[in-house]
Biotite code that builds the C-alpha atoms (Angstrom):
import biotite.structure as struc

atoms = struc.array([
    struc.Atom([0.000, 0.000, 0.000], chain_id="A", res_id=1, res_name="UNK", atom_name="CA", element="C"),
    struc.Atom([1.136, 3.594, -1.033], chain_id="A", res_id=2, res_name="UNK", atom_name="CA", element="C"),
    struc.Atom([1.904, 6.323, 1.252], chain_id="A", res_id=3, res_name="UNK", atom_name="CA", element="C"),
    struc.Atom([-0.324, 9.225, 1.138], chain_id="A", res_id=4, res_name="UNK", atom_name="CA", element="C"),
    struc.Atom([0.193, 12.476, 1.186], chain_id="A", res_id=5, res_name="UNK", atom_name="CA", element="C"),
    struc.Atom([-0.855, 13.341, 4.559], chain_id="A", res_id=6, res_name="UNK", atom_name="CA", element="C"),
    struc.Atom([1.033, 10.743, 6.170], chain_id="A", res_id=7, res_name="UNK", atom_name="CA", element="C"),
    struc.Atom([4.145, 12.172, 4.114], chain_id="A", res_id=8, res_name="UNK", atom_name="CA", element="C"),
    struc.Atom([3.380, 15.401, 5.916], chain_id="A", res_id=9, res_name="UNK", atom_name="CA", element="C"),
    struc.Atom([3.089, 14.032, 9.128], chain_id="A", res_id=10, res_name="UNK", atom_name="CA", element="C"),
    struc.Atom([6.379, 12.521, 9.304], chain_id="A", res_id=11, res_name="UNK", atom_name="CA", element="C"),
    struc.Atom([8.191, 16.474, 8.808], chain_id="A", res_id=12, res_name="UNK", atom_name="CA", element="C"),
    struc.Atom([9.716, 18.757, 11.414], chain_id="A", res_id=13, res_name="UNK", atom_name="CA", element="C"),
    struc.Atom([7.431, 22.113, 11.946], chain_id="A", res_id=14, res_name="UNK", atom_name="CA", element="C"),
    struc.Atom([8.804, 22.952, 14.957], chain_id="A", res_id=15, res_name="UNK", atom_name="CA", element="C"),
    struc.Atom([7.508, 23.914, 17.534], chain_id="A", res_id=16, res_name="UNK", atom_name="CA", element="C"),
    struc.Atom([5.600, 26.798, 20.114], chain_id="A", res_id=17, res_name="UNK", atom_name="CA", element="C"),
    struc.Atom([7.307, 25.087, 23.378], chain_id="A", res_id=18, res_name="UNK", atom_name="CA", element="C"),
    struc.Atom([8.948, 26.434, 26.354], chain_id="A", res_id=19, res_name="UNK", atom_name="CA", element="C"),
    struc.Atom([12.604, 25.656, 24.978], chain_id="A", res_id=20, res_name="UNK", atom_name="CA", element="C"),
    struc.Atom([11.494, 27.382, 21.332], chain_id="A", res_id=21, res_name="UNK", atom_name="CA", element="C"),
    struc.Atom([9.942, 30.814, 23.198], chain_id="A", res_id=22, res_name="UNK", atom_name="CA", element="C"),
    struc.Atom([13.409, 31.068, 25.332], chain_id="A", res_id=23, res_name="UNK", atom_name="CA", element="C"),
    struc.Atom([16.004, 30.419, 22.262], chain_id="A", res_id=24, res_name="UNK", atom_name="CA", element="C"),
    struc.Atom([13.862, 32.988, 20.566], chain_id="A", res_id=25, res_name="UNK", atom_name="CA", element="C"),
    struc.Atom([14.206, 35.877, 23.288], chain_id="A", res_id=26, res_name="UNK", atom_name="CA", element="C"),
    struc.Atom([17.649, 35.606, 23.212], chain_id="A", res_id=27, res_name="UNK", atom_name="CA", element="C"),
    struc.Atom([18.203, 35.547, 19.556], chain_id="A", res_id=28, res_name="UNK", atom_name="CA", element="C"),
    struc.Atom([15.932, 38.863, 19.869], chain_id="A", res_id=29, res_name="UNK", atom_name="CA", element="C"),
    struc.Atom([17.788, 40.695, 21.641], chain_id="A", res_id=30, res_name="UNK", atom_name="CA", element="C"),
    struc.Atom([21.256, 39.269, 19.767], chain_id="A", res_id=31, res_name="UNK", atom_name="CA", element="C"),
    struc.Atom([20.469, 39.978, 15.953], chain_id="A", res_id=32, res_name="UNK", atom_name="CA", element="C"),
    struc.Atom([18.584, 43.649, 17.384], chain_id="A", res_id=33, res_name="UNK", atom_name="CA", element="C"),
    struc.Atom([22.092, 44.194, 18.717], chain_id="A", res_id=34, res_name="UNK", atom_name="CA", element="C"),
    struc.Atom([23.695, 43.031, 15.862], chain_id="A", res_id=35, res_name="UNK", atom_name="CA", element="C"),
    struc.Atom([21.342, 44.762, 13.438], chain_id="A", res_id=36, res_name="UNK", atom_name="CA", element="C"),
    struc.Atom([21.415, 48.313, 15.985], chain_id="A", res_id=37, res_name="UNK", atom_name="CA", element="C"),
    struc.Atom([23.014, 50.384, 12.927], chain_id="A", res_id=38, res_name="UNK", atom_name="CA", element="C"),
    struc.Atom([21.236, 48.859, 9.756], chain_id="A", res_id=39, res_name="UNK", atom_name="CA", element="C"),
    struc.Atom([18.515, 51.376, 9.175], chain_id="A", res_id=40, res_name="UNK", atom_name="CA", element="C"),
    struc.Atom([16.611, 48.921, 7.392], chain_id="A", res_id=41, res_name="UNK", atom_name="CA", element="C"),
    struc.Atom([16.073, 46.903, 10.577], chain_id="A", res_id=42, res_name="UNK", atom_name="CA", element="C"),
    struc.Atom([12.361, 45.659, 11.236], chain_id="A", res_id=43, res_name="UNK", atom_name="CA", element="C"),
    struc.Atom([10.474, 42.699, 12.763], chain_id="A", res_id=44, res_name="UNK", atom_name="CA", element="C"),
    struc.Atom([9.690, 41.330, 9.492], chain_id="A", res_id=45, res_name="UNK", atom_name="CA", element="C"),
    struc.Atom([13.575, 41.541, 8.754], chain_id="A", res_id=46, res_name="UNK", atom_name="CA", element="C"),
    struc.Atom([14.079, 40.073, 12.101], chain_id="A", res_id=47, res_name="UNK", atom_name="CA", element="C"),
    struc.Atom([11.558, 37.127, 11.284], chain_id="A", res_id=48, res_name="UNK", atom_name="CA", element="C"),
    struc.Atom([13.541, 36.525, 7.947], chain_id="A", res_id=49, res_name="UNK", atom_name="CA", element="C"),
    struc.Atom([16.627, 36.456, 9.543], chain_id="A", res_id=50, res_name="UNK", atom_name="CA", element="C"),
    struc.Atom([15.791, 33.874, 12.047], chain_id="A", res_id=51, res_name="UNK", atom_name="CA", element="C"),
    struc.Atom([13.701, 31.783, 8.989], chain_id="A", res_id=52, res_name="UNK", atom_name="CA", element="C"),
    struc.Atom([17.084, 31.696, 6.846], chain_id="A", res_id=53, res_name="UNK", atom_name="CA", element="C"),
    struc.Atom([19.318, 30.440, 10.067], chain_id="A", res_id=54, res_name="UNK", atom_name="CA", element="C"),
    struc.Atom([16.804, 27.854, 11.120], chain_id="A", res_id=55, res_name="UNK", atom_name="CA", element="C"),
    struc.Atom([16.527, 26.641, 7.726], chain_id="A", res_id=56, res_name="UNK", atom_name="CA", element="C"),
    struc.Atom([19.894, 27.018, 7.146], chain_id="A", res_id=57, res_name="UNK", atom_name="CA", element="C"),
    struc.Atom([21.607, 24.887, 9.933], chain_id="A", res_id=58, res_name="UNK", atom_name="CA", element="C"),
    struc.Atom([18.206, 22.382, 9.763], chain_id="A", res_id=59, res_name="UNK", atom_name="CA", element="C"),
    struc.Atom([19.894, 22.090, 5.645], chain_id="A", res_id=60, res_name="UNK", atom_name="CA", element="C"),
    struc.Atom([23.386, 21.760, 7.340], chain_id="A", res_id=61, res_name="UNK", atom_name="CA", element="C"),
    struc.Atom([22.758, 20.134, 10.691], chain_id="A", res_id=62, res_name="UNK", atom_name="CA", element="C"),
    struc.Atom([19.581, 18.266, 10.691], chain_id="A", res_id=63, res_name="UNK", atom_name="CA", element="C"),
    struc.Atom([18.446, 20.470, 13.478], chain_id="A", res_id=64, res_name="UNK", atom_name="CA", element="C"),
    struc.Atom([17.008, 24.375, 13.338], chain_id="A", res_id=65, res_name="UNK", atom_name="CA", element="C"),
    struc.Atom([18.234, 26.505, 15.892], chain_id="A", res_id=66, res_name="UNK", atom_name="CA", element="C"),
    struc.Atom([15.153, 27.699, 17.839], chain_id="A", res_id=67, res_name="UNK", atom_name="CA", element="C"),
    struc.Atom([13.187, 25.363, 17.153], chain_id="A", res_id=68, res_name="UNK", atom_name="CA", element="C"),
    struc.Atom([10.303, 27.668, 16.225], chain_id="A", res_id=69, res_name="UNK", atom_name="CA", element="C"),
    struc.Atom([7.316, 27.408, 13.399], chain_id="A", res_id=70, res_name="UNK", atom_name="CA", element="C"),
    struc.Atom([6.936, 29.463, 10.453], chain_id="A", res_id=71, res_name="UNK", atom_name="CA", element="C"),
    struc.Atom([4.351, 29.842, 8.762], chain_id="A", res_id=72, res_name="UNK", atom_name="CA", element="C"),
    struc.Atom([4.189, 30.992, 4.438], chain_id="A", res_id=73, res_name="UNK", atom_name="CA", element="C"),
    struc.Atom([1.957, 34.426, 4.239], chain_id="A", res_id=74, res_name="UNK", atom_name="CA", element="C"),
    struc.Atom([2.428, 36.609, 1.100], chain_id="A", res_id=75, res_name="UNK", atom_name="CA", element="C"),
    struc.Atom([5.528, 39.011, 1.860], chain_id="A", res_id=76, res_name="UNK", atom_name="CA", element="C"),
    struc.Atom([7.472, 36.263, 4.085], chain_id="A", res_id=77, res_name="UNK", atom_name="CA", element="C"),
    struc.Atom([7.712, 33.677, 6.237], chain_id="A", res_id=78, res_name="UNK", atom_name="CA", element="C"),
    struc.Atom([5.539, 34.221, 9.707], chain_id="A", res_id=79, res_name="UNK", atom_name="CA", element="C"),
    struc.Atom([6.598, 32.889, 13.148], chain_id="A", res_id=80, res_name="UNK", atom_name="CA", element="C"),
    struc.Atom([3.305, 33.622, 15.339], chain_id="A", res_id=81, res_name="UNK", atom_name="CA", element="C"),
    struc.Atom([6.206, 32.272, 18.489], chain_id="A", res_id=82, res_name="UNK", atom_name="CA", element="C"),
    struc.Atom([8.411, 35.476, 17.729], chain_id="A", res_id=83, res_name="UNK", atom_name="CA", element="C"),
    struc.Atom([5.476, 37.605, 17.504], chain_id="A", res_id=84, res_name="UNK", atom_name="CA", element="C"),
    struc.Atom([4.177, 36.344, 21.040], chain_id="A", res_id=85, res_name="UNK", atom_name="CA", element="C"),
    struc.Atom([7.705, 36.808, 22.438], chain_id="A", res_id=86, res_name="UNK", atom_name="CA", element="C"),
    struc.Atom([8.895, 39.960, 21.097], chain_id="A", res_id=87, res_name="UNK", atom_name="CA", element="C"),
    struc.Atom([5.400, 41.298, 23.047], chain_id="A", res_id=88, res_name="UNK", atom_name="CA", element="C"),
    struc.Atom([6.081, 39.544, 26.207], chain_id="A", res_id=89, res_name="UNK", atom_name="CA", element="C"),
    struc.Atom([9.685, 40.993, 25.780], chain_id="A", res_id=90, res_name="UNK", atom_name="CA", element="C"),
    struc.Atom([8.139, 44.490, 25.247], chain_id="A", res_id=91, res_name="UNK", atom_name="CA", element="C"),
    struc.Atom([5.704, 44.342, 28.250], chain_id="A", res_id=92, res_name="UNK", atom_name="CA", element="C"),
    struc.Atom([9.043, 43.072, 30.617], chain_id="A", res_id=93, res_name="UNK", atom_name="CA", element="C"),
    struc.Atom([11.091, 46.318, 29.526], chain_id="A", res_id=94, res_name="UNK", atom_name="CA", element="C"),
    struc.Atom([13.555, 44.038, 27.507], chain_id="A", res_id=95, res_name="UNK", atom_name="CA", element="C"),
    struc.Atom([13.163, 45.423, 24.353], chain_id="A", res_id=96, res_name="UNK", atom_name="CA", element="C"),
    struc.Atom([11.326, 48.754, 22.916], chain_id="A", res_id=97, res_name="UNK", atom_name="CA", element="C"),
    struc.Atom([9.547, 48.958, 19.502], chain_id="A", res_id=98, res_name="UNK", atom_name="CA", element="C"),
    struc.Atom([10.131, 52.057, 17.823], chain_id="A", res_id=99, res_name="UNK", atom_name="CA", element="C"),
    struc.Atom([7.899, 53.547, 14.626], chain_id="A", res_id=100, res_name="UNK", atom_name="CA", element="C"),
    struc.Atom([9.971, 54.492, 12.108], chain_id="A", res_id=101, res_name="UNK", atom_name="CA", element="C"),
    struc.Atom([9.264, 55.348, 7.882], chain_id="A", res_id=102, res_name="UNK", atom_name="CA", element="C"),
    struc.Atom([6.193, 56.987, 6.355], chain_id="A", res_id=103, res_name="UNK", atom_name="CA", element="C"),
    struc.Atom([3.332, 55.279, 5.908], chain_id="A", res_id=104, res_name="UNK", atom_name="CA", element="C"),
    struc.Atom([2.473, 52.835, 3.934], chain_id="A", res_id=105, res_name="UNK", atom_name="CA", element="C"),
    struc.Atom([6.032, 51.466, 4.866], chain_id="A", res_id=106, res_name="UNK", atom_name="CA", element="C"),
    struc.Atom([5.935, 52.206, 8.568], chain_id="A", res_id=107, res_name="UNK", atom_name="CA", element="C"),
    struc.Atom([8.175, 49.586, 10.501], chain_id="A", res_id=108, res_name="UNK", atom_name="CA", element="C"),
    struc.Atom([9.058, 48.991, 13.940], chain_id="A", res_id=109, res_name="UNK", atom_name="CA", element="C"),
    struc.Atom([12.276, 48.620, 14.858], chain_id="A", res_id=110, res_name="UNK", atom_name="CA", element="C"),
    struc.Atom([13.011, 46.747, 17.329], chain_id="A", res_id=111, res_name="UNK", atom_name="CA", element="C"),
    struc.Atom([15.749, 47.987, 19.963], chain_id="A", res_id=112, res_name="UNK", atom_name="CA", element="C"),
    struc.Atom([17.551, 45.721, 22.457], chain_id="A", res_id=113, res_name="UNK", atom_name="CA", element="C"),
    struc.Atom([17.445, 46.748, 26.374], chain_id="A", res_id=114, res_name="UNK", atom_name="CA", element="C"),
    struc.Atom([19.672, 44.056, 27.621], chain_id="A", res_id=115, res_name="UNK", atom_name="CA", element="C"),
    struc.Atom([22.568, 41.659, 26.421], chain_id="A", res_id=116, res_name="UNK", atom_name="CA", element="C"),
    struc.Atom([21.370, 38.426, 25.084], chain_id="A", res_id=117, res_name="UNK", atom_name="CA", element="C"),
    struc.Atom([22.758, 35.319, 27.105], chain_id="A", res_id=118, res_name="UNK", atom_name="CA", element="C"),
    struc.Atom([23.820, 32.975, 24.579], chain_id="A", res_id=119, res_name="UNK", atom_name="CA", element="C"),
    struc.Atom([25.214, 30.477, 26.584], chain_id="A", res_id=120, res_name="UNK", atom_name="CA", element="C"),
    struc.Atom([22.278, 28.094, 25.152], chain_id="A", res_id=121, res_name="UNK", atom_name="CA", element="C"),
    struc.Atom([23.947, 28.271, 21.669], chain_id="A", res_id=122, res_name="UNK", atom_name="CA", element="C"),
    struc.Atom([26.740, 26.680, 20.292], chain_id="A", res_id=123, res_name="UNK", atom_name="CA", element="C"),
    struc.Atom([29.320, 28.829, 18.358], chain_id="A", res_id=124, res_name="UNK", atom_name="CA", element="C"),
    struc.Atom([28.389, 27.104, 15.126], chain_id="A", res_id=125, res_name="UNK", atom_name="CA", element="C"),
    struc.Atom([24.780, 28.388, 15.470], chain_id="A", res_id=126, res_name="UNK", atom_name="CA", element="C"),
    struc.Atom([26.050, 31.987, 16.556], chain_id="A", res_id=127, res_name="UNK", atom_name="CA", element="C"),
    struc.Atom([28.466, 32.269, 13.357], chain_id="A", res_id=128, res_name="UNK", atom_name="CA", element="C"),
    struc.Atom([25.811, 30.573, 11.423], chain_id="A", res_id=129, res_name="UNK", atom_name="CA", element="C"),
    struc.Atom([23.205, 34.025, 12.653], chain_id="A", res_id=130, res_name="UNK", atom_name="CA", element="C"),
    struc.Atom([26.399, 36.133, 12.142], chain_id="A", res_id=131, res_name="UNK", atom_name="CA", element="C"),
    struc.Atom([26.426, 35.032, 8.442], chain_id="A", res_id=132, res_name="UNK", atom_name="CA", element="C"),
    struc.Atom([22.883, 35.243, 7.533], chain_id="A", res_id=133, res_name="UNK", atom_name="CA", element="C"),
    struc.Atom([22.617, 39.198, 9.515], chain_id="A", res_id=134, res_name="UNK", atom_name="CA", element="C"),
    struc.Atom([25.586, 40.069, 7.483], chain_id="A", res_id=135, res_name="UNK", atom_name="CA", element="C"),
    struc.Atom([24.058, 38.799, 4.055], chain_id="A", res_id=136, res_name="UNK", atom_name="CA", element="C"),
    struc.Atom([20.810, 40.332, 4.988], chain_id="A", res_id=137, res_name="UNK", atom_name="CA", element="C"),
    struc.Atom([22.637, 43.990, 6.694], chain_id="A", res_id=138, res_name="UNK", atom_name="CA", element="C"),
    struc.Atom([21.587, 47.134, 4.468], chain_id="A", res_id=139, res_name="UNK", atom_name="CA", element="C"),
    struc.Atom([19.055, 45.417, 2.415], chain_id="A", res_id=140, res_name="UNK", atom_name="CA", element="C"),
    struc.Atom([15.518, 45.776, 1.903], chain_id="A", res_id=141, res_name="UNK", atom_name="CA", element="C"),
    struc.Atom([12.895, 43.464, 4.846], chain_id="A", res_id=142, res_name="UNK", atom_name="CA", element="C"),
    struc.Atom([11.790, 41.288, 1.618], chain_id="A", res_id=143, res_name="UNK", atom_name="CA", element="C"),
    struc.Atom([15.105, 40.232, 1.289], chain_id="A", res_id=144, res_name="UNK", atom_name="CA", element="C"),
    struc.Atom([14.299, 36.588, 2.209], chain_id="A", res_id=145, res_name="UNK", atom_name="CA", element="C"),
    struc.Atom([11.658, 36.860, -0.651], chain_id="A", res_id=146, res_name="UNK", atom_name="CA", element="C"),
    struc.Atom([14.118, 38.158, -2.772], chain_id="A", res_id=147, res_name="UNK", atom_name="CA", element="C"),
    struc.Atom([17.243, 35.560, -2.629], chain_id="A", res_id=148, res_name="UNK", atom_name="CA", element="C"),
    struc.Atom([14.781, 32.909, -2.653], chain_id="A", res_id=149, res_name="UNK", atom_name="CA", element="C"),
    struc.Atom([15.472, 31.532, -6.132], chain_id="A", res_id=150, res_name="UNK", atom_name="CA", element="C"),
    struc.Atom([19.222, 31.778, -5.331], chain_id="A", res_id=151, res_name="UNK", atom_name="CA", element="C"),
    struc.Atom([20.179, 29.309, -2.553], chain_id="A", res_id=152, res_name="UNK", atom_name="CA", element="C"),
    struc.Atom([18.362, 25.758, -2.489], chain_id="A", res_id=153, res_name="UNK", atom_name="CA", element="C"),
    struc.Atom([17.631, 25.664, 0.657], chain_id="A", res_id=154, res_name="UNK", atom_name="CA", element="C"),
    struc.Atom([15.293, 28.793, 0.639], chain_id="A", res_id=155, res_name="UNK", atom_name="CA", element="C"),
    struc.Atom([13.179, 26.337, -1.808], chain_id="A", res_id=156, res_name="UNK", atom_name="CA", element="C"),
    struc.Atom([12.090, 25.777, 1.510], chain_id="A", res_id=157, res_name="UNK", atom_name="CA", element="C"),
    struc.Atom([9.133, 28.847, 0.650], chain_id="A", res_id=158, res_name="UNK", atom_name="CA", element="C"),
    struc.Atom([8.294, 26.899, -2.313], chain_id="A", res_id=159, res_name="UNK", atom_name="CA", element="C"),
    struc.Atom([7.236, 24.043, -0.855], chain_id="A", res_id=160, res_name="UNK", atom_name="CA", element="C"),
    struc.Atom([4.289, 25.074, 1.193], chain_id="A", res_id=161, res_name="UNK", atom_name="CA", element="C"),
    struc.Atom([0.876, 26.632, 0.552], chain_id="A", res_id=162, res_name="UNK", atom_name="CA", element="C"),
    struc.Atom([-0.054, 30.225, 1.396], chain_id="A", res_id=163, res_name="UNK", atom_name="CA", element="C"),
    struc.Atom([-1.134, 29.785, 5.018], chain_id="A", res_id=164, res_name="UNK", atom_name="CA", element="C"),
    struc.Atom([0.517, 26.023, 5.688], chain_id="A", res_id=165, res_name="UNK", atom_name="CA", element="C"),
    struc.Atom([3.370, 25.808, 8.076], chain_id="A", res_id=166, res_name="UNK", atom_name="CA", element="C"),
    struc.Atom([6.914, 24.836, 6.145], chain_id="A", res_id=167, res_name="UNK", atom_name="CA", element="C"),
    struc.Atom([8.005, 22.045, 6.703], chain_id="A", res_id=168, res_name="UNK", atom_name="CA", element="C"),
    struc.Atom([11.728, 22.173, 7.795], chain_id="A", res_id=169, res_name="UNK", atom_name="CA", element="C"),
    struc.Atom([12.962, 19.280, 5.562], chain_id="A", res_id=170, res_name="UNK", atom_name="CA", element="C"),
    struc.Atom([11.901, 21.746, 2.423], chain_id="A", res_id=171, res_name="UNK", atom_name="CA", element="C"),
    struc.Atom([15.548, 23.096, 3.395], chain_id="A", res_id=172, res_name="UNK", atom_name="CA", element="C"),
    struc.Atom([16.893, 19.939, 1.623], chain_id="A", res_id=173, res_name="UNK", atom_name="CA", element="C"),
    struc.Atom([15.683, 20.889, -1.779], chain_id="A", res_id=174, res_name="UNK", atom_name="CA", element="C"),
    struc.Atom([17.921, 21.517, -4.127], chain_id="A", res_id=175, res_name="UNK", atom_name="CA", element="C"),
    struc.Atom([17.228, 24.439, -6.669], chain_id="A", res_id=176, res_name="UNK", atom_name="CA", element="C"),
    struc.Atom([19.132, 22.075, -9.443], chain_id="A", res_id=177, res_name="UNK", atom_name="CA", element="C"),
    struc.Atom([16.898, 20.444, -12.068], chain_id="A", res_id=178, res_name="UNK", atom_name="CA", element="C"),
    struc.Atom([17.413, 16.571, -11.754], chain_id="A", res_id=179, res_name="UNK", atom_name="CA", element="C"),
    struc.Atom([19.267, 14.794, -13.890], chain_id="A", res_id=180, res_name="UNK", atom_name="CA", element="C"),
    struc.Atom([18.236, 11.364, -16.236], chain_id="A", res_id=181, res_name="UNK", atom_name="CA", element="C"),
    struc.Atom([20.131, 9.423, -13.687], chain_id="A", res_id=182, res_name="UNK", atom_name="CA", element="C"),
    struc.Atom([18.859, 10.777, -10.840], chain_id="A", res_id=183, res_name="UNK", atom_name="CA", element="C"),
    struc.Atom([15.349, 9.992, -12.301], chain_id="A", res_id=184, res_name="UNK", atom_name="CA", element="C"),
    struc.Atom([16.102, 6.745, -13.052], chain_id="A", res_id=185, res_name="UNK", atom_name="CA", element="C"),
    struc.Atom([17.348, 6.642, -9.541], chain_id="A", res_id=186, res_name="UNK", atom_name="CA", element="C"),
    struc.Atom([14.144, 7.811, -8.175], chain_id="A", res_id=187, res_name="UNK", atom_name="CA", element="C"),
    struc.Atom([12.133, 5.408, -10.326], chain_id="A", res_id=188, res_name="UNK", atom_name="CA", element="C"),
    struc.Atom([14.132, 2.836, -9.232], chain_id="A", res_id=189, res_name="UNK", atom_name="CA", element="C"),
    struc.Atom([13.563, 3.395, -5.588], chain_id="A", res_id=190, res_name="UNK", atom_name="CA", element="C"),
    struc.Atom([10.405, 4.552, -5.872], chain_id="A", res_id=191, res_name="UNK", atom_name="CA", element="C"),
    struc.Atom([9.531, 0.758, -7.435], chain_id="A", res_id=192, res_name="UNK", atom_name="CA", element="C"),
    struc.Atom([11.959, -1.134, -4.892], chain_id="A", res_id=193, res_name="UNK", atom_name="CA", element="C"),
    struc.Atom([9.906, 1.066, -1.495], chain_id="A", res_id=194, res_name="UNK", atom_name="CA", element="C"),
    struc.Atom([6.594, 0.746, -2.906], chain_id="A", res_id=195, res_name="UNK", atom_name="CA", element="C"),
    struc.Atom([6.364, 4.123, -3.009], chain_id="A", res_id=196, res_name="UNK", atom_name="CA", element="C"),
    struc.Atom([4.379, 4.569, -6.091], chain_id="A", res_id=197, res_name="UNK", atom_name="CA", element="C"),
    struc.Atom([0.752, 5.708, -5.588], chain_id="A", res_id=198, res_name="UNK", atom_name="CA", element="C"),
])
């Protein structure tokens, strides 16, 4: 018997809205707003990106994200409601402040850190990992994860889910490369030998 396409989808990573996620997420707040302090372009959606790319990113290197958290595909970016949630809680504690900047209709909020992030929760491969992604992402536009999608594989990751639909972190494993004859004979081959024809 075939496998269907919701069990397929049951067996990804989404992440998570846990304890552990909420925590890795304040502190990564308050490190890429410190990072990010002079980059006038510097917003919670750019913010959201940033920490999209890096959990995608070391989930595509690593097999594991780095907060853990859920994003979700809406129609200028990728949406974690967890960061949302915790960048309020951070504002109501006095650990960040959210600042108005721009004219409308492209008003932002920048968000400004109030204390040092403790980062003693992250390895220094995950830290250089958010280093890299801030500096690719420092001076440009907030669509920029929208923008480089089509360049690195695993932001294929935004391709692979409906508006609205969580993405599924295993998306990062794409590759942007068009497959080969042998790697379709490949697939035919295992795809006959699993019984995973439908």
């Amino acid at each position: 018997m075939g496998t269907t396409q919701r069990d397929r989808r049951e067996n990804l990573t989404f992440g998570s809205d846990d304890q552990e996620s909420r925590e890795r997420l304040r502190q990564l707040i308050l490190f890429v707003a410190e990072r990010c302090q002079a980059d006038s372009g510097f917003s919670m959606t750019k913010l959201v990106e940033i920490l999209f790319r890096a959990d995608f990113e070391s989930f595509a290197r690593y097999g594991r994200s780095i907060t853990g958290a859920c994003y979700r595909k809406l129609q200028y970016g990728p949406a974690s409601q967890a960061a949302l949630n915790v960048r309020d809680e951070m504002k109501s504690r006095g650990e960040i402040a959210l600042i108005e900047e721009g004219y409308t209709p492209h008003r932002r909020n920048r968000i400004v850190a109030l204390k040092t992030a403790d980062l003693h929760g992250f390895t220094g491969t995950d830290i250089a990992l958010i280093d890299g992604v801030i500096e690719l992402s420092y001076g440009r536009a907030a669509t920029f994860a929208g923008e480089l999608s089509h360049e690195r594989s695993h932001d294929r990751a935004w391709e692979a889910a409906d508006y609205g639909e969580l993405i599924p972190y295993e998306a990062a494993l794409l590759s942007a490369e068009s497959p080969t004859e042998d790697d379709i004979a490949r697939a035919h081959e295992l795809s006959a030998r699993h019984g995973w024809e439908d």
